[in-house]
C-alpha positions as CSV (number, residue, x, y, z in Angstrom):
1,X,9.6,-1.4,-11.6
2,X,7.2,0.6,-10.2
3,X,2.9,1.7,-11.0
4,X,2.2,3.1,-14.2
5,X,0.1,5.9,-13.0
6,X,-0.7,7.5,-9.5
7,X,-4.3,6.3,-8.4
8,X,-6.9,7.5,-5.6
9,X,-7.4,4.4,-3.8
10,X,-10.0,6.2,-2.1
11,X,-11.6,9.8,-0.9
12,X,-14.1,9.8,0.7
13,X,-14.2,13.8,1.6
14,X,-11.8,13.3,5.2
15,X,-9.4,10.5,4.4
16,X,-7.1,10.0,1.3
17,X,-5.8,7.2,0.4
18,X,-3.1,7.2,-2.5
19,X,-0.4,4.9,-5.0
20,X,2.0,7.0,-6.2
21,X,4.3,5.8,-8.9
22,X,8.6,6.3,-8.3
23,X,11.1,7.8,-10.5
24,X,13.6,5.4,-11.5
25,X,16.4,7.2,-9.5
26,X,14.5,6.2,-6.5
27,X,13.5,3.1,-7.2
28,X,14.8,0.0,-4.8
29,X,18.2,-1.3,-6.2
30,X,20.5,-2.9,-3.8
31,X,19.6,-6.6,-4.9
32,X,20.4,-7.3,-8.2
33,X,18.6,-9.9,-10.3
34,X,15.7,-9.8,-7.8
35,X,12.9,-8.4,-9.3
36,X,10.1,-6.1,-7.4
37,X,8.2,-3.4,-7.4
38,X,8.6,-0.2,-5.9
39,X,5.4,2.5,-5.4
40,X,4.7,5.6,-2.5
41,X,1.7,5.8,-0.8
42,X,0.3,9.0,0.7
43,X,-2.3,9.1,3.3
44,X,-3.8,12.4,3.8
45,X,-6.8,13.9,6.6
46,X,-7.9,17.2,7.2
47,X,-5.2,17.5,10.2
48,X,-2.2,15.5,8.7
49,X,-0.5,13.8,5.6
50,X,2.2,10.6,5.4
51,X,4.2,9.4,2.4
52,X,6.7,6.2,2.4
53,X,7.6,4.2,-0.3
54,X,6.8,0.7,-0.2
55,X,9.1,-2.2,-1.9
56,X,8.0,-5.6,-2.5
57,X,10.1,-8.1,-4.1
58,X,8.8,-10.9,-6.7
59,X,7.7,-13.5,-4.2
60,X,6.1,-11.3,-1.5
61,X,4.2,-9.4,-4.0
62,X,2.7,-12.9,-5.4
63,X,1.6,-13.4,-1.7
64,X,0.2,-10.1,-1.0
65,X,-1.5,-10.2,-4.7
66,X,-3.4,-13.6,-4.1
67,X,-4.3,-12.2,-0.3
68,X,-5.9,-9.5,-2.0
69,X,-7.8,-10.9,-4.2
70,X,-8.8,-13.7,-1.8
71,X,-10.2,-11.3,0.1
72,X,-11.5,-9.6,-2.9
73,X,-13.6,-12.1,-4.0
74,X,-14.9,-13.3,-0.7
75,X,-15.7,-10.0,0.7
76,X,-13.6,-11.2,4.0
77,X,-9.9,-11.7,5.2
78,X,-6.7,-9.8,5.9
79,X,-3.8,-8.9,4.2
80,X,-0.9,-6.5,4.6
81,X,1.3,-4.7,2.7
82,X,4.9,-4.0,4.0
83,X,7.9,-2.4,2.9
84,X,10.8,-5.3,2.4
85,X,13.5,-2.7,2.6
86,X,15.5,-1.9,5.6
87,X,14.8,1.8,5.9
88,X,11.2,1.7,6.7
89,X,8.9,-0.2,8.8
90,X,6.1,1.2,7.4
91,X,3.2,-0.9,6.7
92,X,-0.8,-1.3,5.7
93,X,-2.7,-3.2,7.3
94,X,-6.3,-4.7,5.8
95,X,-9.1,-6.2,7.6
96,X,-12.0,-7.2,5.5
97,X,-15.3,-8.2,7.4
98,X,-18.5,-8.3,4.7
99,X,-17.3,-5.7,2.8
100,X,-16.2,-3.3,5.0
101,X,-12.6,-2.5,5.4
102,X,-10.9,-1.6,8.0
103,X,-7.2,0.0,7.0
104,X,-4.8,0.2,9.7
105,X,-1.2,1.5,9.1
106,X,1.9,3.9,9.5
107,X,3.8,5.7,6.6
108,X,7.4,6.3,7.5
109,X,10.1,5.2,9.9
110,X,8.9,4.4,14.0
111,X,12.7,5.2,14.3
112,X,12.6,8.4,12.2
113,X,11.6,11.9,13.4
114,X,8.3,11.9,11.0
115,X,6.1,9.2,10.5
116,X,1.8,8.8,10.6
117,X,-0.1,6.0,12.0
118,X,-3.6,6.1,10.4
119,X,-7.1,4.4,10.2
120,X,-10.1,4.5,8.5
121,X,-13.2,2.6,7.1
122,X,-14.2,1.9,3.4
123,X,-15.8,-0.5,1.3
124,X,-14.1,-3.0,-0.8
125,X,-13.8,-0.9,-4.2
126,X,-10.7,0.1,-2.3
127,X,-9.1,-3.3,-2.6
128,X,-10.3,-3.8,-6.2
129,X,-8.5,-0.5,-7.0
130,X,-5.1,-1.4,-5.4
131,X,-5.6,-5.0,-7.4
132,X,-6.2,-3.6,-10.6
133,X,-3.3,-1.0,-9.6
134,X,-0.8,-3.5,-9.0
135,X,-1.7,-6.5,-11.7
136,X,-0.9,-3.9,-14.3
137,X,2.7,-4.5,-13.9
């Protein structure tokens, strides 16, 4: 399964945040009977651009989906999304303090030849997006 339709997290005119959705072909397979959720995020700046594909399987997605909207709701906390599949190590990190988020992550492999670390401020429409993003499924 993967996101309905790509979305701009955010853009704030120097960073770009994005979901992406996956063509079936590429969507995570090798468990069978497990279900989860497959989507690419792209981070973009004036000097470089990232792309990785993120898996999350049913029961880390519940976790990661009540983190979010934990922090949501009370404007504070942490969450982080990470790929569950062996061929990334890619992750996004979110720290929430009164609002203001703080997004920390890399798209890609450490171990691979290409990957981008990244981080930036916004507000928390950001994380309303990705919930309302990801609870469509």
């Amino acid at each position: 399964m993967t996101i309905k339709n790509d979305l701009i997290l955010w853009d704030d005119g120097v960073n770009c945040l994005c979901l992406l959705s996956i063509p079936s072909e590429q969507q995570y397979k090798y468990i069978d009977g497990l279900p989860c959720i497959t989507f690419g995020v792209s981070y973009e700046n004036a000097n470089f651009k990232g792309y990785d594909t993120f898996t999350l399987f049913d029961h880390f997605y519940n976790t990661i989906l009540n983190g979010m909207k934990n922090t949501y709701e009370s404007l504070n906390g942490t969450f982080r999304i990470c790929d569950i599949g062996a061929d990334t190590d890619g992750y996004i990190d979110f720290v929430v303090k009164n609002g203001i988020a703080s997004i920390k992550g890399q798209l890609g492999a450490s171990f691979s030849s290409h990957s981008l670390k990244f981080e930036f401020r916004a507000d928390q429409t950001l994380i309303g997006r990705l919930i309302q993003t990801i609870e469509l499924l």
